[in-house]
C-alpha positions in Angstrom: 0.0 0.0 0.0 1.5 3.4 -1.1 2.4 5.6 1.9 0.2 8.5 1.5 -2.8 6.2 1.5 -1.3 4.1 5.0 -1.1 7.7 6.6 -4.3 8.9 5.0 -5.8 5.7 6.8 -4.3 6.0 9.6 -5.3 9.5 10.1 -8.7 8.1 9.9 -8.7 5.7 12.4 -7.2 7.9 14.7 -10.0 10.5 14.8 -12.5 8.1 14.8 -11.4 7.5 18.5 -11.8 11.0 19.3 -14.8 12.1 21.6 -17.9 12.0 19.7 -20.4 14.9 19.4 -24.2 15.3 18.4 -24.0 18.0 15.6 -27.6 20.6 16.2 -28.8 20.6 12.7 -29.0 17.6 10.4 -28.7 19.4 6.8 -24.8 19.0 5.7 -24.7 23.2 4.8 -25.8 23.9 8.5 -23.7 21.1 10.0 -20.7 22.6 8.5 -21.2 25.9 10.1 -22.5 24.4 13.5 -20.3 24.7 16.7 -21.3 21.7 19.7 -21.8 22.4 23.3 -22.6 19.7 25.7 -23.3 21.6 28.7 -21.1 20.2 31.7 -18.6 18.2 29.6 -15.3 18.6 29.8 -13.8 17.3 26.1 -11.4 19.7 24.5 -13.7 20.3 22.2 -16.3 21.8 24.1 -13.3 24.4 25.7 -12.4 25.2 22.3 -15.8 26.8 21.4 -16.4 28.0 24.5 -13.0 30.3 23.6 -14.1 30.6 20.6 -17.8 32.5 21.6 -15.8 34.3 23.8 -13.8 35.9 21.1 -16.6 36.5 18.8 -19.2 37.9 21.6 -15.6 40.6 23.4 -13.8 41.1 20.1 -16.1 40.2 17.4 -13.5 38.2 16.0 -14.0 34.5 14.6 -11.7 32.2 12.5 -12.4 28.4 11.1 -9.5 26.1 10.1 -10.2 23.4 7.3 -8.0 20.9 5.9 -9.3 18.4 3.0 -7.4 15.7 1.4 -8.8 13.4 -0.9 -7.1 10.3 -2.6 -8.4 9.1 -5.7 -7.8 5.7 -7.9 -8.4 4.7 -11.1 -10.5 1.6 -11.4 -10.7 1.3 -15.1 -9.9 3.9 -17.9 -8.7 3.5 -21.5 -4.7 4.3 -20.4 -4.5 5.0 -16.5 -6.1 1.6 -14.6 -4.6 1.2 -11.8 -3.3 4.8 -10.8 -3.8 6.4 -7.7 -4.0 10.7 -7.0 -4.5 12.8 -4.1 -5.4 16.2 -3.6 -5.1 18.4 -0.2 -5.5 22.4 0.9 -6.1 24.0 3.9 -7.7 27.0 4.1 -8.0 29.5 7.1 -10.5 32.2 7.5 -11.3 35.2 9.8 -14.0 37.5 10.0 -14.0 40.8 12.0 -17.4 42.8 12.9 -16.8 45.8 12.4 -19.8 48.2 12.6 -23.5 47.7 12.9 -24.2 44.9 10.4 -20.5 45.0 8.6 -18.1 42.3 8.6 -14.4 41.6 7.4 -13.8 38.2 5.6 -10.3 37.5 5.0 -9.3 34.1 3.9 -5.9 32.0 3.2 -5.3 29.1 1.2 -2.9 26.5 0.3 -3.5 24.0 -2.7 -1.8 21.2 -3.8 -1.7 18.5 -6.8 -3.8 18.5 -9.4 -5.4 14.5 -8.9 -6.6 12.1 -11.2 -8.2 14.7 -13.4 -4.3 15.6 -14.6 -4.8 11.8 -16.1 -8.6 11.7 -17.5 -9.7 15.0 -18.6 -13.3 15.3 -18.1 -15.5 18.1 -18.3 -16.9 17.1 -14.9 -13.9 16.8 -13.2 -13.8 14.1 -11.0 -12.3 16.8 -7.6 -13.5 20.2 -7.8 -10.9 20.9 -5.3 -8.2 19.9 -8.6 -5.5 22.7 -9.4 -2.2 23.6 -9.7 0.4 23.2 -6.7 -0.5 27.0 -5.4 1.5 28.8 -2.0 0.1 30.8 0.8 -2.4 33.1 -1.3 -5.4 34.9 -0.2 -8.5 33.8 -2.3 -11.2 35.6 -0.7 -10.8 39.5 1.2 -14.2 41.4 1.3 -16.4 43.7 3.1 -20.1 42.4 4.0 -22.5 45.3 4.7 -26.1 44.4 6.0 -28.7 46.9 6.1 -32.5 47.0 6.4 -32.5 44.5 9.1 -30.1 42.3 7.2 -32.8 42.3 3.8 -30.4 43.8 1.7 -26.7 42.8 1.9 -23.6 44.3 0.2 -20.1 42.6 0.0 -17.3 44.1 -2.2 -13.4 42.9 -2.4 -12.0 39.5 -3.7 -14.9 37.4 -3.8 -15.7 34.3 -5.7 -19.4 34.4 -6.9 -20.3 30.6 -7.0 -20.8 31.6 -2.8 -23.9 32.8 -3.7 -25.1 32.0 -6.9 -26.2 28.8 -8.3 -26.2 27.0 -5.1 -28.3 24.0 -3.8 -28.8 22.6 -0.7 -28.0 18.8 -1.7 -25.3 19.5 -4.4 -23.2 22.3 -3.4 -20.1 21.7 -1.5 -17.2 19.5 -2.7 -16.2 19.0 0.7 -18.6 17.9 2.3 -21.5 16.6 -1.0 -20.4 15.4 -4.5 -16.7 15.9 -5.9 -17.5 16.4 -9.3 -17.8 20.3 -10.7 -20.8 19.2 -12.4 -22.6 18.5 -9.5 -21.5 21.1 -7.6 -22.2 24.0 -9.9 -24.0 24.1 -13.7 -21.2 23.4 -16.0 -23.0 26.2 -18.4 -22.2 29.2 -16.1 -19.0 30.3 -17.0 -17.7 31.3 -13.3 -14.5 33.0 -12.8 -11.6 32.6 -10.9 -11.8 34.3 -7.1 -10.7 37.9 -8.3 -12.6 41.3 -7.6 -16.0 41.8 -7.9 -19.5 42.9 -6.0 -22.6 41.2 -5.2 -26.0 42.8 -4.1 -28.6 40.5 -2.2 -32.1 41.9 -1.4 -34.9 39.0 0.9 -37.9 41.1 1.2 -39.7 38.6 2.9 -38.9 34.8 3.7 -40.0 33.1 0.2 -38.7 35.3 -2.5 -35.4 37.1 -3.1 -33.0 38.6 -5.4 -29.3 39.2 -6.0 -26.9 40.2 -8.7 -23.2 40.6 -9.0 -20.1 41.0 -11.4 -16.6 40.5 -11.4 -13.3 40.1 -13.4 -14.2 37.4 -15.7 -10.3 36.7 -16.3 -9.3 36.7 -12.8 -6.3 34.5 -11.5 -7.1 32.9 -7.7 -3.9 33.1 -6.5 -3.5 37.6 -7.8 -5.0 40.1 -6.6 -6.3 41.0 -9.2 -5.9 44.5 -9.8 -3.8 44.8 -13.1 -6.6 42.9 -14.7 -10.0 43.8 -12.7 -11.0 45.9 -15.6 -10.3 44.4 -18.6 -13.5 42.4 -18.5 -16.2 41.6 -16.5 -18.4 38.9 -15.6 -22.6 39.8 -14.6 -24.5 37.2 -12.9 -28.6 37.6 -11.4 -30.3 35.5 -9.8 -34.0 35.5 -8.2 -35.4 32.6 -6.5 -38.7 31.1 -4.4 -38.4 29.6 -1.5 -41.4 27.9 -0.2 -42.1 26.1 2.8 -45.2 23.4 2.5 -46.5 21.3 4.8 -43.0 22.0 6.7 -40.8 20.8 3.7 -38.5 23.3 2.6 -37.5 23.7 -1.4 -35.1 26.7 -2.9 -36.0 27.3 -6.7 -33.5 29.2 -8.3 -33.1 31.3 -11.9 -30.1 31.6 -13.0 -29.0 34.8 -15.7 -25.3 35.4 -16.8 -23.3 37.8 -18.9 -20.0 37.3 -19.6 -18.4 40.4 -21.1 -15.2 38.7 -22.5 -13.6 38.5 -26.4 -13.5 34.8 -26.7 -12.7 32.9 -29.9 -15.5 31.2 -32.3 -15.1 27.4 -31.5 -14.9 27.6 -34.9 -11.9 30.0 -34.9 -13.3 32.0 -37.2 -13.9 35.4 -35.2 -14.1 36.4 -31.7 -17.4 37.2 -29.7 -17.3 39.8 -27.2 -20.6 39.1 -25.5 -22.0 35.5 -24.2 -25.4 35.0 -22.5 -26.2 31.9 -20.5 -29.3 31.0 -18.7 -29.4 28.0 -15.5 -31.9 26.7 -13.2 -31.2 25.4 -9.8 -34.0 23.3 -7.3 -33.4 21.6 -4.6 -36.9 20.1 -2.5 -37.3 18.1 0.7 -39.4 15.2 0.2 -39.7 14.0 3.5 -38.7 16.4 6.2 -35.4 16.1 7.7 -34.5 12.2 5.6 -34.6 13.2 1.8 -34.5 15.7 -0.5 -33.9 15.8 -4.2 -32.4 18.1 -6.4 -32.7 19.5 -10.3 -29.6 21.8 -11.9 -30.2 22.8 -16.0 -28.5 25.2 -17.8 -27.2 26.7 -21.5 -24.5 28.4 -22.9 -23.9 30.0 -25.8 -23.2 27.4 -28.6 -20.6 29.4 -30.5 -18.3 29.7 -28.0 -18.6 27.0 -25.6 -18.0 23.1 -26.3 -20.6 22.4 -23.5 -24.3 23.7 -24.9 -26.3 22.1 -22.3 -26.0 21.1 -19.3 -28.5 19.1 -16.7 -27.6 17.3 -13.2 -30.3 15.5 -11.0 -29.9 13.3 -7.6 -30.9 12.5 -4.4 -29.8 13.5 -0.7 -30.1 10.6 2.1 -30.2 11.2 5.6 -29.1 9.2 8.5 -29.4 5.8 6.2 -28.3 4.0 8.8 -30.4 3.5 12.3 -28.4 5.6 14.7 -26.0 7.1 12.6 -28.1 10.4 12.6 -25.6 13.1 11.0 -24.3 10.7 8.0 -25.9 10.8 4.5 -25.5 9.7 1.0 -25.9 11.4 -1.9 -26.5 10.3 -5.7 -26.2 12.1 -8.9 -25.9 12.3 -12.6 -24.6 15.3 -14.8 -24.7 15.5 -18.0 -23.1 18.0 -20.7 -24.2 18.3 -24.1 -21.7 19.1 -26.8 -23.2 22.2 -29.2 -23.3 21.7 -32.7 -20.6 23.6 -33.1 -18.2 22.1 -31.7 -19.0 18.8 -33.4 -18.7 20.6 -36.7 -15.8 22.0 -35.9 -13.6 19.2 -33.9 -12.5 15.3 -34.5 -15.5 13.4 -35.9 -14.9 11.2 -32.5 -16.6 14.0 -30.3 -19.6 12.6 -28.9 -23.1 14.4 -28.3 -22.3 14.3 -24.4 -20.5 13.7 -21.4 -22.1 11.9 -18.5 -21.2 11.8 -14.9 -22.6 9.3 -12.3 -21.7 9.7 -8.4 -22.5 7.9 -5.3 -20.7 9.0 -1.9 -21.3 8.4 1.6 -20.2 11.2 3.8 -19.5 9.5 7.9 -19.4 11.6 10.5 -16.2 10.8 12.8 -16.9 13.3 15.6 -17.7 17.1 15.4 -14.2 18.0 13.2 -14.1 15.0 10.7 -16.2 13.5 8.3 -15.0 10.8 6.2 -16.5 10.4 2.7 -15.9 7.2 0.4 -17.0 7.3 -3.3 -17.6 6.2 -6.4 -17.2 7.8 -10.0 -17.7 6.5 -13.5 -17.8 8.9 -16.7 -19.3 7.6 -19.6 -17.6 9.2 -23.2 -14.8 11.5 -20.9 -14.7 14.5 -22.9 -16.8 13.8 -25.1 -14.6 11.8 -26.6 -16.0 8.8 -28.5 -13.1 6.6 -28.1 -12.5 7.1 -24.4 -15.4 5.1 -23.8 -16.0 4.9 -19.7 -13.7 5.7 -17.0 -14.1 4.3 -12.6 -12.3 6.0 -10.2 -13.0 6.0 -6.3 -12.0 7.9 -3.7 -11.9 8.1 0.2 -11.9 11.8 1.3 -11.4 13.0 4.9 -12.2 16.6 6.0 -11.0 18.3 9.1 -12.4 21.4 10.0 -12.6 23.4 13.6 
């Protein structure tokens, strides 16, 4: 067994022997931002967030410390069978109150290895956490204003806008959900790198909002950003419903974009300045508190993207097994449709799409780790005819605090 993978392991079973707590909100997107407190226990945990609301209640200061590492091998694939990956970053954040209803975010990062996508390139991507080998950086540094009684909010800085738009409640976080970008985010929306940028939120009441926001569409993570933060721009709204009945909650989203970039023709016969995309995003409970589906589609402009439609669908389980009340599983399947276009214009092996199937099984270890197994398999990876299928699995352990 290769060594990363022993100490990967053995990582594992050494948290799993580390005091257990009940999480206060079953929904992965709440449990991740959830602190425990057992009242009259004495674990180190319970100190540590007892320090920790002292901070944020004399100083208005908090901070969160998150470290994900993922190893991934291929089961079967046309050249790579056999090969094994891993990807890690931390990422440290702090926020500052400042004001009445304005806070501080400032956020450092370290990535590292690019994974198994560097061997099969999909359009999915099998880790949406993938990239380059990147140093100490600072990926996110904005200003959140509130006002109105927190029903409009402001936030200005170096931002990344899939935060707020285009999210979903059972298919948003590669951290603790799916791996794959296409079940993470529509594959249609063409979202930039973190660079600078604003975003405007207005809730009027609790069923209906709105929000838009726009930032450099060219925009490197790891720069700030400023030598190219005007050179072109990307414009994103969204407005969505969300409806509570019979106590089930469901988020329906619509999804407009704009991105005001010369790009080439995929034909390479001209440049288009302009391109226009439209998404969807719904997630539902079906029964409260246990399952929930989900519903992503979305389309690009044809003549400048390979991808010209794009749809994703799954399910969200919780607590699958008796007792095991904070784990879940998740299932999913993404699809990208090649555009005409591109099939003109390319090999005569591209094929009319790209599927991606994912099944995962996120364990809670205690109130800092969650372990998450899974499975892959792409069908045509990159829409390429003679790729035929590709299997990978994974085992992917997050520590956060």
């Amino acid at each position: 067994m290769k060594l990363s993978i022993r100490l990967f392991l053995f990582t594992a079973l050494f948290l799993s022997f580390c005091p257990r707590f009940c999480f206060s909100a079953p929904l992965p997107l709440e449990i991740s931002k959830e602190m425990e407190r057992i009242p009259g226990k004495k674990e180190w945990g319970v100190s540590f967030a007892k320090l920790r609301e002292e901070l944020s209640q004399k100083y208005g200061t908090e901070f969160y410390f998150l470290l994900n590492y993922q190893q991934q091998e291929i089961l079967y694939s046309k050249h790579d069978t056999g090969n094994s990956r891993m990807v890690w970053y931390w990422n440290l954040e702090f926020s500052q109150r400042l004001w009445k209803g304005a806070l501080l975010n400032l956020e450092l990062e370290v990535d590292k290895n690019k994974g198994v996508d560097k061997l099969i390139p999909t359009f999915s991507m099998f880790n949406s956490n993938s990239g380059e080998n990147a140093s100490l950086y600072i990926p996110r540094l904005l200003l959140t204003q509130n006002l109105y009684e927190d029903k409009l909010q402001l936030s200005a800085g170096k931002l990344d806008l899939s935060d707020w738009f285009d999210c979903n409640n059972f298919a948003n976080s590669a951290d603790i959900q799916f791996l794959s970008d296409a079940l993470t985010n529509s594959l249609t929306i063409p979202f930039p790198a973190k660079g600078l940028g604003a975003m405007a939120s207005f809730t009027p009441n609790n069923w209906f909002y709105l929000q838009a926001g726009a930032s450099t569409a060219n925009a490197v993570s790891t720069k700030v950003g400023l030598s190219n933060g005007f050179n072109s721009t990307f414009f994103i709204n969204e407005f969505g419903f969300t409806p509570k009945l019979k106590g089930l909650k469901g988020n329906y989203r619509f999804i407009f974009n704009l991105n005001r970039e010369k790009l080439p023709l995929i034909d390479d016969e001209g440049e288009k300045r302009s391109q226009f995309g439209f998404s969807i995003s719904f997630d539902q409970e079906i029964v409260k508190d246990k399952l929930g589906l989900f519903l992503r589609y979305g389309f690009a402009d044809r003549r400048v993207y390979e991808i010209a439609d794009f749809w994703s669908c799954g399910l969200q389980l919780n607590e699958p097994l008796a007792g095991r009340k904070y784990d879940f599983i998740g299932f999913g399947v993404a699809q990208s449709l090649t555009g005409e276009n591109y099939r003109k214009s390319d090999e005569p092996n591209i094929a009319h799409s790209e599927t991606m199937y994912e099944f995962y099984y996120s364990y809670h270890v205690n109130n800092a780790f969650i372990l998450t197994p899974n499975l892959q398999v792409v069908v045509n990876p990159y829409a390429d005819k003679t790729s035929d299928c590709a299997a990978v699995c994974g085992l992917r352990g997050m520590l956060s605090f």
